[in-house]
C-alpha positions as CSV (number, residue, x, y, z in Angstrom):
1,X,-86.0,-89.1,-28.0
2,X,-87.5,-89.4,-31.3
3,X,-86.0,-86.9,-34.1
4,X,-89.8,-87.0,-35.2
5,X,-91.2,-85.9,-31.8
6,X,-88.6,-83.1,-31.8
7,X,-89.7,-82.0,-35.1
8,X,-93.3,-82.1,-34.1
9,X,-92.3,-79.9,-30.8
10,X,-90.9,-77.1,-32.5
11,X,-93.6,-76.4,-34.8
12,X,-96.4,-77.1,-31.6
13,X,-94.4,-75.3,-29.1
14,X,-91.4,-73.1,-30.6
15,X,-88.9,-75.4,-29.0
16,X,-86.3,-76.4,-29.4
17,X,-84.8,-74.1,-31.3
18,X,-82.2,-75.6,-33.6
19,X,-79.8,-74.0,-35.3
20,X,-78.4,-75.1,-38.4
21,X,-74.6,-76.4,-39.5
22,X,-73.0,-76.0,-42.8
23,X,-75.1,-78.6,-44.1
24,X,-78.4,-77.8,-43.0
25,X,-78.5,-80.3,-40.1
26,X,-79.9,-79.5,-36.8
27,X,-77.9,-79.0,-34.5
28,X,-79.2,-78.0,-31.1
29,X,-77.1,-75.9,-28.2
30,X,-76.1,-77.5,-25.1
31,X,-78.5,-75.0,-22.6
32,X,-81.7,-76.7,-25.0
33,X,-80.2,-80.2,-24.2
34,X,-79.9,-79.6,-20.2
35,X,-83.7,-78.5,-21.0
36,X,-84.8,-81.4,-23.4
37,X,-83.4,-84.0,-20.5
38,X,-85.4,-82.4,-17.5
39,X,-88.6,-82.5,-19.8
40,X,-87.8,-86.1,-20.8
41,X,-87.5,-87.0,-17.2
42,X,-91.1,-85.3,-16.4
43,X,-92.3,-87.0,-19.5
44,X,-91.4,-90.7,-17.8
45,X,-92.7,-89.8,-14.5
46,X,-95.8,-89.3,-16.1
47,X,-96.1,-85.4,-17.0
48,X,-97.6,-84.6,-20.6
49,X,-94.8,-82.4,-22.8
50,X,-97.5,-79.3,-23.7
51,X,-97.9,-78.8,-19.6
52,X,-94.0,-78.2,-18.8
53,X,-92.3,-77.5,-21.9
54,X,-92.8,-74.2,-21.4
55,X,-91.2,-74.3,-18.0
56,X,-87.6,-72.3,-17.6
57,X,-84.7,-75.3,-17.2
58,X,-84.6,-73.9,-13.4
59,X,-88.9,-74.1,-12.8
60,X,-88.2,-77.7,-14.6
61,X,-85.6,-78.5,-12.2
62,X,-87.5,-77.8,-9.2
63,X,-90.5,-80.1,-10.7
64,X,-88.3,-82.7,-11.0
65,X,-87.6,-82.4,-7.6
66,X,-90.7,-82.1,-6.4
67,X,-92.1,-85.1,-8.4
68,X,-89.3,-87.4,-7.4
69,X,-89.7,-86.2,-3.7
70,X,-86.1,-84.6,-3.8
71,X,-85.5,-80.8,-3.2
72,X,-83.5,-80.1,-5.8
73,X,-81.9,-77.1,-4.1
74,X,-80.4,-79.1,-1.0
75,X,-76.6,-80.0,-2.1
76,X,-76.1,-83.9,-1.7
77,X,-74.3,-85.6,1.5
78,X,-70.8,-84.6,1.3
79,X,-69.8,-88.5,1.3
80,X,-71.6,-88.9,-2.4
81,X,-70.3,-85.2,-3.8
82,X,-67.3,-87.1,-3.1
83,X,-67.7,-89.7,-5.7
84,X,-70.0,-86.9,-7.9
85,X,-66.6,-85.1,-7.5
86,X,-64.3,-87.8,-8.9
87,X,-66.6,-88.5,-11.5
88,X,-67.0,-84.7,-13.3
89,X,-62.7,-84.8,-12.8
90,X,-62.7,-88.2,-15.1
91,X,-60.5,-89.8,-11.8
92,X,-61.9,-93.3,-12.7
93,X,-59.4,-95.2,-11.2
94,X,-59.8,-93.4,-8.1
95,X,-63.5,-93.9,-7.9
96,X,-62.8,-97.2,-8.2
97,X,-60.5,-97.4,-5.1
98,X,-63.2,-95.6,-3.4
99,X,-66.1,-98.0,-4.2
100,X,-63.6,-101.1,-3.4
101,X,-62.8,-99.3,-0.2
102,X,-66.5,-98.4,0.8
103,X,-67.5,-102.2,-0.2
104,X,-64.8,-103.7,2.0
105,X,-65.5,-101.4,5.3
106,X,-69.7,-102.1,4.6
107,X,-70.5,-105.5,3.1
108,X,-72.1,-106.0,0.2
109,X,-75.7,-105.7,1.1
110,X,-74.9,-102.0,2.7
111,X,-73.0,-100.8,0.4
112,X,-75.7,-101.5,-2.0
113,X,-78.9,-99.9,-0.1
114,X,-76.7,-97.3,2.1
115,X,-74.1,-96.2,-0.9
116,X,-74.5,-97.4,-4.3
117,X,-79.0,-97.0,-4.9
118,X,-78.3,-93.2,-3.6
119,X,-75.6,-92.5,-5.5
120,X,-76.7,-94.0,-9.1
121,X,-80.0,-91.8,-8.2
122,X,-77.8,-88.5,-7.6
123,X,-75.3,-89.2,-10.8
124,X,-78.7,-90.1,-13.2
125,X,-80.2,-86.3,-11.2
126,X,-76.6,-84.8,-12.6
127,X,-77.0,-86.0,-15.9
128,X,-80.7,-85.1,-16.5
129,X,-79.8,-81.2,-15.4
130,X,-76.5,-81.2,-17.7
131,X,-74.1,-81.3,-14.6
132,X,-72.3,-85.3,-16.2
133,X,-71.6,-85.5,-19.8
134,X,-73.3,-88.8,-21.3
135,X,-70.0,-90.0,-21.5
136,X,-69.0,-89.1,-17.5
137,X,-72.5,-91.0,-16.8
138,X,-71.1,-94.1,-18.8
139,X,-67.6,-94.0,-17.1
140,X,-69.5,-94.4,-13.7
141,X,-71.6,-97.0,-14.9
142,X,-68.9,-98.8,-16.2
143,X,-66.4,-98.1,-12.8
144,X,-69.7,-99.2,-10.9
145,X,-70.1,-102.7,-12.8
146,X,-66.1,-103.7,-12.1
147,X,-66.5,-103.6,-8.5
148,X,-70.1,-105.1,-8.1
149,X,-69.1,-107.8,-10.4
150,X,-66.2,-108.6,-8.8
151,X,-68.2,-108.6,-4.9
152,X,-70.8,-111.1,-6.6
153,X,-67.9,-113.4,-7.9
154,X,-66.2,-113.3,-4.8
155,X,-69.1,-114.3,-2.9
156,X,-69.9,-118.0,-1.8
157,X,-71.6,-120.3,-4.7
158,X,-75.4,-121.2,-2.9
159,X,-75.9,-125.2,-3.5
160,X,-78.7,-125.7,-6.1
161,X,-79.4,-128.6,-4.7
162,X,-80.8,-127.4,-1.2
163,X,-84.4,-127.1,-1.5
164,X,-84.3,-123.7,0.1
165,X,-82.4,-122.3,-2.7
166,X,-84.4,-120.1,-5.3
167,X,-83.4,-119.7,-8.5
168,X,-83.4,-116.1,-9.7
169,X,-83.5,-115.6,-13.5
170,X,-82.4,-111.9,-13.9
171,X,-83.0,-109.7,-16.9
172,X,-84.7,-106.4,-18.1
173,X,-87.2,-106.6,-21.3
174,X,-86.0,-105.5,-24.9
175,X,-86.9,-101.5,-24.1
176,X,-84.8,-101.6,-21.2
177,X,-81.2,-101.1,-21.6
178,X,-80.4,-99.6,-18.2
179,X,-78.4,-102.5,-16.3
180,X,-77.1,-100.9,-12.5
181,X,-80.3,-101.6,-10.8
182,X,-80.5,-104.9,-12.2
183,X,-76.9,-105.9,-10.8
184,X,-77.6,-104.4,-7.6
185,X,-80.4,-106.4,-7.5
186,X,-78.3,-109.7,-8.0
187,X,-76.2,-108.5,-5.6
188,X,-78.8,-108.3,-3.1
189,X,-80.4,-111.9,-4.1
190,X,-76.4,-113.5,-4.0
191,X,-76.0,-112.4,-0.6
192,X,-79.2,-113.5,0.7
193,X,-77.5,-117.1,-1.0
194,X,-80.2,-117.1,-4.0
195,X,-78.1,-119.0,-7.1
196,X,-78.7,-116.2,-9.4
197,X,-78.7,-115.9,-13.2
198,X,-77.9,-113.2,-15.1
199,X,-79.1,-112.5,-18.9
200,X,-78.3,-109.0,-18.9
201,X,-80.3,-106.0,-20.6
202,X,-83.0,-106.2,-23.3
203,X,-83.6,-110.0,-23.6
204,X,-86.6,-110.6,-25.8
205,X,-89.7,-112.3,-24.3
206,X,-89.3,-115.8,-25.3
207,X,-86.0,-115.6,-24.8
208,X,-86.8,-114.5,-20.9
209,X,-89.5,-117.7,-21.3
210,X,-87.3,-120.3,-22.9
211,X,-84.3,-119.6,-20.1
212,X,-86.8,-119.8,-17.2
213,X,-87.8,-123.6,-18.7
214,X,-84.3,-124.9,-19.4
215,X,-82.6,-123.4,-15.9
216,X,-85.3,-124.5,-14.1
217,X,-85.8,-121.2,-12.0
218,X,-88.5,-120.7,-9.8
219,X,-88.0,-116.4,-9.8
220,X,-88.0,-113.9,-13.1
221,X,-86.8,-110.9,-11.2
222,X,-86.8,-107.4,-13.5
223,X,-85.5,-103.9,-13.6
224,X,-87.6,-101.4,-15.2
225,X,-86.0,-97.7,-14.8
226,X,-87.5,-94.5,-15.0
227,X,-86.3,-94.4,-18.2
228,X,-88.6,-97.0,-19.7
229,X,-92.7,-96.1,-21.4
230,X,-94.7,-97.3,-18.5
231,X,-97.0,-98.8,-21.1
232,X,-94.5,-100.8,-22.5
233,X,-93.7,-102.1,-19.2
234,X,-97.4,-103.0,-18.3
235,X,-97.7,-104.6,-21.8
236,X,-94.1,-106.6,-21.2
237,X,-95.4,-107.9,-18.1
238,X,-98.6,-109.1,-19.0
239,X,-97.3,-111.1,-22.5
240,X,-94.5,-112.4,-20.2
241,X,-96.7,-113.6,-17.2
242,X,-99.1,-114.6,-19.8
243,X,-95.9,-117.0,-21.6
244,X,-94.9,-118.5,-18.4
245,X,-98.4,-119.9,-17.5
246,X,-97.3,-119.7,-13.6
247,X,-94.0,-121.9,-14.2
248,X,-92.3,-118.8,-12.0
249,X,-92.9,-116.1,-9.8
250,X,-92.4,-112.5,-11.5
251,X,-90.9,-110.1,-9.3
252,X,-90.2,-106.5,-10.4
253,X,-88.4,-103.6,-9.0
254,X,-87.0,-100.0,-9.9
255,X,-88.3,-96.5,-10.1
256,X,-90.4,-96.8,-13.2
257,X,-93.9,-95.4,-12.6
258,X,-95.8,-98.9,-14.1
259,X,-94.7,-100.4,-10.9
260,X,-96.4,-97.6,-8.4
261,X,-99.8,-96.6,-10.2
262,X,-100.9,-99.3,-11.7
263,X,-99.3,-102.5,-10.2
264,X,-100.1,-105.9,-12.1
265,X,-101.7,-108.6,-9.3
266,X,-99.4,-111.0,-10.9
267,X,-95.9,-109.6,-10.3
268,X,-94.3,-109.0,-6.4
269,X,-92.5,-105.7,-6.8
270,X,-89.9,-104.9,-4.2
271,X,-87.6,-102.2,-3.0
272,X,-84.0,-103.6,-3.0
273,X,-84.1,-103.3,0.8
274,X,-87.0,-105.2,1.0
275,X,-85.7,-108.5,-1.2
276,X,-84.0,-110.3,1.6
277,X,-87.4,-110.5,3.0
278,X,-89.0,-111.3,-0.2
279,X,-86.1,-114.8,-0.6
280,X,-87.4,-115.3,3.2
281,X,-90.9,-115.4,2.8
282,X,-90.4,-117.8,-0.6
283,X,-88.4,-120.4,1.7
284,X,-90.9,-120.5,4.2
285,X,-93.7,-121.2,1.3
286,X,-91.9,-123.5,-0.3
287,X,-90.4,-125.1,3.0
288,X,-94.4,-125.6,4.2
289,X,-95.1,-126.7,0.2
290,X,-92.5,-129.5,0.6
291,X,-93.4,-130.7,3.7
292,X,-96.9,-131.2,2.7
């Protein structure tokens, strides 16, 4: 967040409250940064600030909860306070062993839906309410990425020859920097035997465009997070479809709220569950496209 929309809060709505180091600085007390998170989160799932900032850290907790259609009172499935567990005791090398364990005994595309989408939702949960340190958040991110990464290398290369092979360009735009949907996305896409290419987080726009021509790729598939201004989402999307003049499909997933109100026609947007029947669907157009 802003330090000028904090500044502006405090004198609109007496809060925060900072208090003051030896040098005059702000400096603001950890129960006001549990609070600041949970308000940010309302902020991006479309609440106004003036409407919950008044809200106890507990009332905001239970909005969050109720917007995301989670009760935030139920305790989560023993299996992920498991990994919740390893991750507040900084056992990184153990959670690691876990996921590798999990990933061998359910396949790639299961651990991804059935493990990995609930548990990157319950850690992000733990770090808006002040439960993970930024830093704990980053560990799993990072402990997350190793073993996903290595799955995807380890999985067959598809033939970019074969006709029924998309190519899926992967990427978020500049504003985005939050990757782990975006892998588990590729992840999804390799195992259905898509040749997939990765750019990463934050790629500017003709960057995204100028890739798409010179790989040749018939897909632009994007992660947009909660995290993300919905506007700058919908305005993304539009200069981008607008840039590619139809030389690919745009295909969009994630939990940002541009992708549930106010859908663009020209971009598919898919749960991660649902993308093996997405690369179906495009080999059956294109199978009937090259047969005519």
């Amino acid at each position: 967040m802003a330090k000028e929309t904090l500044r502006v809060w405090e004198r609109r709505y007496d809060f925060p409250q900072p208090l003051r180091d030896p040098n005059g600085e702000r400096v603001y007390p950890i129960e006001q940064v549990h609070k600041l998170r949970l308000v940010k989160r309302l902020i991006d799932l479309g609440f106004r600030p003036g409407k919950v900032i008044q809200y106890s850290t507990d009332e905001l907790q239970a909005l969050t909860g109720k917007a995301t259609g989670k009760d935030s009172t139920l305790a989560p499935a023993p299996e992920l306070q498991t990994y919740l567990d390893l991750c507040k005791s900084h056992q990184m090398e153990a959670l690691r062993r876990k996921l590798s364990q999990a990933l061998l005994m359910m396949g790639l595309k299961s651990f991804v839906i059935e493990l990995v989408a609930p548990l990157t939702t319950l850690i992000g949960e733990a770090w808006a309410s002040g439960q993970l340190a930024t830093f704990e958040e980053h560990l799993y991110t990072e402990s997350l990425t190793v073993v996903m990464r290595s799955a995807i290398f380890a999985m067959p290369q598809a033939n970019a020859s074969n006709i029924g092979t998309p190519r899926i360009l992967l990427t978020t735009l500049p504003q985005e920097r939050h990757g782990l949907g975006l892998l588990m996305a590729e992840a999804m896409c390799v195992a259905e035997g898509a040749q997939c290419i990765s750019l990463g987080v934050q790629t500017p726009l003709l960057d995204i465009v100028e890739a798409a021509r010179v790989q040749r790729v018939d897909i632009i598939a994007l992660s947009f997070s909660v995290a993300m201004n919905p506007r700058q989402a919908l305005d993304g999307l539009a200069e981008l479809h607008m840039r590619l003049a139809g030389c690919a499909e745009l295909w969009a997933g994630g939990s940002n709220a541009a992708l549930k109100r106010r859908r663009p026609p020209y971009v598919r947007v898919f749960e991660l569950a649902e993308l093996a029947g997405a690369i179906g669907e495009w080999r059956a157009r294109n199978a009937v496209l090259s047969a005519g």
